[in-house]
C-alpha positions as CSV (number, residue, x, y, z in Angstrom):
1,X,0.0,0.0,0.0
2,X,1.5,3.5,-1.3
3,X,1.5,6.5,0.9
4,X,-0.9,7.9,-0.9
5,X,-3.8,5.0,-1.0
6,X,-2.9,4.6,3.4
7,X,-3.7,8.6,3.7
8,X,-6.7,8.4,2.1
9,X,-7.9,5.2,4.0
10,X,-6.9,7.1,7.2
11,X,-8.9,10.2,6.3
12,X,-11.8,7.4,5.2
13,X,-11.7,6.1,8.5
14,X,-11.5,9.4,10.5
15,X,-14.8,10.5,8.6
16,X,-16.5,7.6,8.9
17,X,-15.8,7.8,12.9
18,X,-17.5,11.2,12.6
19,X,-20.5,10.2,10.8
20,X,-21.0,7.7,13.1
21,X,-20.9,9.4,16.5
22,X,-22.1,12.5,15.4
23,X,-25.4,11.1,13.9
24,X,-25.7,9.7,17.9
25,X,-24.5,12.8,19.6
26,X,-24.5,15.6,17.0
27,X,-21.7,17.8,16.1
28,X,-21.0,20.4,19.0
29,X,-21.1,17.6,21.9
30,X,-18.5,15.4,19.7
31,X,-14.5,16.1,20.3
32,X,-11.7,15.5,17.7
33,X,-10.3,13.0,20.8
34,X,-13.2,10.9,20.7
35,X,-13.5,10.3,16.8
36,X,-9.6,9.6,16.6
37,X,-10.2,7.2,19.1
38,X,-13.4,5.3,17.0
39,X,-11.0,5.7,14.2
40,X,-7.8,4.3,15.6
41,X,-6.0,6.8,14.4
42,X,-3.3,9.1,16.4
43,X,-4.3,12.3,18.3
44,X,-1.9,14.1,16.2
45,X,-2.8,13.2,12.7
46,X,-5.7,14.8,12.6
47,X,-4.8,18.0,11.0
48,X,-2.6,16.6,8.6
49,X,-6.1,16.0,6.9
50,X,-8.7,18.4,8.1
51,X,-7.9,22.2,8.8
52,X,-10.4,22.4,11.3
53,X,-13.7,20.7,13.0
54,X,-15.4,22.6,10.5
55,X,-13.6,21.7,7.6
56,X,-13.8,18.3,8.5
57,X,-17.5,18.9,9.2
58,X,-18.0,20.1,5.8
59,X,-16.0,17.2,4.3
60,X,-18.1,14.4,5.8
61,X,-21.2,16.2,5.2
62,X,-20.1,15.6,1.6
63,X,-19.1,12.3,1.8
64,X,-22.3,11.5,3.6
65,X,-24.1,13.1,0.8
66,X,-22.4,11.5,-2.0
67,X,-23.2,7.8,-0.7
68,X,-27.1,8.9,-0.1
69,X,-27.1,10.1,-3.8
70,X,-25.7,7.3,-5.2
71,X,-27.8,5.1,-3.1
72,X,-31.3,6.9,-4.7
73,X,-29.9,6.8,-8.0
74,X,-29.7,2.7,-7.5
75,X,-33.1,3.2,-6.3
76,X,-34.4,5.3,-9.3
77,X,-32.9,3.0,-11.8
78,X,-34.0,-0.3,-10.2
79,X,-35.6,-2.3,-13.8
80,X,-39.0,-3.3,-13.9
81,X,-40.5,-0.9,-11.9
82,X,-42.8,2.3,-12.7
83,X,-41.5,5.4,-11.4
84,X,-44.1,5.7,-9.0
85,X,-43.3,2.5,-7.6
86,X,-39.2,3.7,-7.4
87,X,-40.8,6.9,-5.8
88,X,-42.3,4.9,-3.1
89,X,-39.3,2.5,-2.1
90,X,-37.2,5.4,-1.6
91,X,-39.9,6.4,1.1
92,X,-40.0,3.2,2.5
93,X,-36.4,3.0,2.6
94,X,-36.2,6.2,4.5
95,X,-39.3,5.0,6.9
96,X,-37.3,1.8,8.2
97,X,-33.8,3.6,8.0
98,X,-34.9,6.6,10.1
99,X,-37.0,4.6,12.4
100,X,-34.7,2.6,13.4
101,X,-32.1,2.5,16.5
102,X,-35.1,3.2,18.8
103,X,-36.4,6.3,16.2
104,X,-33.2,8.0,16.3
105,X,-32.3,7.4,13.0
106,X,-28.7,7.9,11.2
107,X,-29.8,10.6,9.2
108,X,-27.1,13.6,9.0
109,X,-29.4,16.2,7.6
110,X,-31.7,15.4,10.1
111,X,-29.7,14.9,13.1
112,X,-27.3,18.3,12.1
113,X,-29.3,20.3,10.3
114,X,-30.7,23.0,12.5
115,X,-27.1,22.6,14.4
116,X,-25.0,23.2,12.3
117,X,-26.5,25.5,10.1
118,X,-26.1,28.8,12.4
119,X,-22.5,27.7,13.4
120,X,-20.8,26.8,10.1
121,X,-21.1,28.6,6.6
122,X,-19.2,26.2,5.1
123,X,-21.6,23.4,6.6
124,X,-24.8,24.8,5.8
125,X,-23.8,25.0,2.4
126,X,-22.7,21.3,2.2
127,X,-26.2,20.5,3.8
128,X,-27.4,22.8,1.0
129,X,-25.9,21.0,-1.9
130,X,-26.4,17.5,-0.4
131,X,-30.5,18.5,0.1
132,X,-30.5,20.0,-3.0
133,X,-29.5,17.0,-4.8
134,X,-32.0,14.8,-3.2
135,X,-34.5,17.3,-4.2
136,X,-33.7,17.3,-7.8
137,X,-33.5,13.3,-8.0
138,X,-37.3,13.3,-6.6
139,X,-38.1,15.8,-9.2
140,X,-36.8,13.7,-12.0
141,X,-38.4,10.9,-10.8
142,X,-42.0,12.5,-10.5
143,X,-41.6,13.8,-13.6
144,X,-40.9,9.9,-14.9
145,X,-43.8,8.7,-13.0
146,X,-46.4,11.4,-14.7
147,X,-44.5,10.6,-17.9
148,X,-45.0,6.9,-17.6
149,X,-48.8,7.5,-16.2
150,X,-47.4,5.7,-12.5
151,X,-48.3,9.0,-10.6
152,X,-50.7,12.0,-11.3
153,X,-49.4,15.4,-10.4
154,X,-51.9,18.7,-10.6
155,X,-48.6,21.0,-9.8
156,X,-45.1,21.3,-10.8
157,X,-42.8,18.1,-10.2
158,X,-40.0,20.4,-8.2
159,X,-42.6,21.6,-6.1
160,X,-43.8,18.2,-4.9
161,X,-40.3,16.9,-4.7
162,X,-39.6,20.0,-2.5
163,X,-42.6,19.6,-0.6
164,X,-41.9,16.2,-0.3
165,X,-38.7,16.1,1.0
166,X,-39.3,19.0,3.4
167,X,-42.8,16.6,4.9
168,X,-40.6,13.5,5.0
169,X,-37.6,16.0,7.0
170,X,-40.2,17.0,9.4
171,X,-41.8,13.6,10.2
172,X,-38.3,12.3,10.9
173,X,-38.0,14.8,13.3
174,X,-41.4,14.1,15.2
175,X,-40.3,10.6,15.0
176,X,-37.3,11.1,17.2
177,X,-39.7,13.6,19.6
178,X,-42.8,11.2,19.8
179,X,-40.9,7.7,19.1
180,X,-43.4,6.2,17.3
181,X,-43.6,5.8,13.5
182,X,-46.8,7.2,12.9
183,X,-45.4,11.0,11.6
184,X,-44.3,8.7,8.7
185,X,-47.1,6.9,8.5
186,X,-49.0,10.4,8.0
187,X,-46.0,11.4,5.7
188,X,-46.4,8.1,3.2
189,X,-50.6,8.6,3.3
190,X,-50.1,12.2,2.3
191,X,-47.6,11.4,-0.2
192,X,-49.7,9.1,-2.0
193,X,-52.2,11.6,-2.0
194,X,-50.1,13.7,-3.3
195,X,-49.1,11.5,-6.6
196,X,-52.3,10.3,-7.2
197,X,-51.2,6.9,-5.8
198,X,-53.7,4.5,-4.9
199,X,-53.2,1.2,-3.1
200,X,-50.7,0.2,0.2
């Protein structure tokens, strides 16, 4: 293993750390001690790889981000399936991932999103970009499921996939307040409603 292939695993591992305490604990309440620890890796490495917290913040915000893409675009290109019904697996997918561990969830846009957002520009924007990109997937695949006559829309297909993802955000934070599942359960019956999608 070159030197260049072991820094990148080590700065792999150090984010991954982060993603997964902070999606428990948040950002603020985290230290760089504690994820170098989950890591493994030494106390003093970290800012060979990261300027800051924030920077490494922002950096596993978009690693985070670029895994959850390419996990809908597996989603939205699954064969023999109508749009409507790829629509709806990427909702069912985010009902059992976010209700899980006790309806906490793993969620990063969820669990740092109001957090972060008035203590890091460069974070805010990352959970810009990431959200943004979810967004315009939904859109795209709306606009497949009216073109393929899987869904019916009355409105614009980036308005639903904005109003979408903005219902489904909220209900996974009522799921953490309330832990039960039924703000998602509201979420998916409204979301039909929405589409024009009949059936359970």
């Amino acid at each position: 293993m070159n030197v260049t292939t072991l820094e990148k695993d080590t700065r792999s591992s150090i984010l991954a750390a982060g993603q997964r305490i902070m999606s428990r604990k948040g950002f603020s309440a985290v230290g760089l001690t504690e994820i170098l620890g989950e890591a493994g890796v030494p106390k003093g490495s970290f800012y060979h790889y990261f300027g800051s917290k924030d920077a490494f913040g922002e950096a596993m915000l978009a690693t985070y981000f670029e895994s959850y893409l390419a996990e809908m675009d597996e989603i939205f290109a699954k064969p023999g399936l109508t749009a409507a019904e790829r629509v709806m697996l990427y909702f069912a997918n985010w009902r059992e991932n976010q209700g899980a561990f006790d309806c906490q969830g793993r969620c990063l846009a969820v669990k740092l999103g109001a957090e972060v957002s008035d203590l890091s520009e460069p974070m805010r924007r990352a959970l810009k970009a990431g959200t943004s990109g979810i967004i315009a997937r939904l859109k795209h695949a709306i606009e497949a499921g009216v073109a393929d006559g899987s869904l019916r829309l009355a409105g614009a297909a980036g308005d639903a996939a904005a109003t979408l993802y903005h219902q489904w955000l909220g209900a996974s934070v009522m799921v953490k307040i309330v832990r039960t599942h039924d703000p998602f359960e509201t979420a998916l019956q409204s979301t039909r409603r929405m589409l024009g999608i009949s059936g359970g």
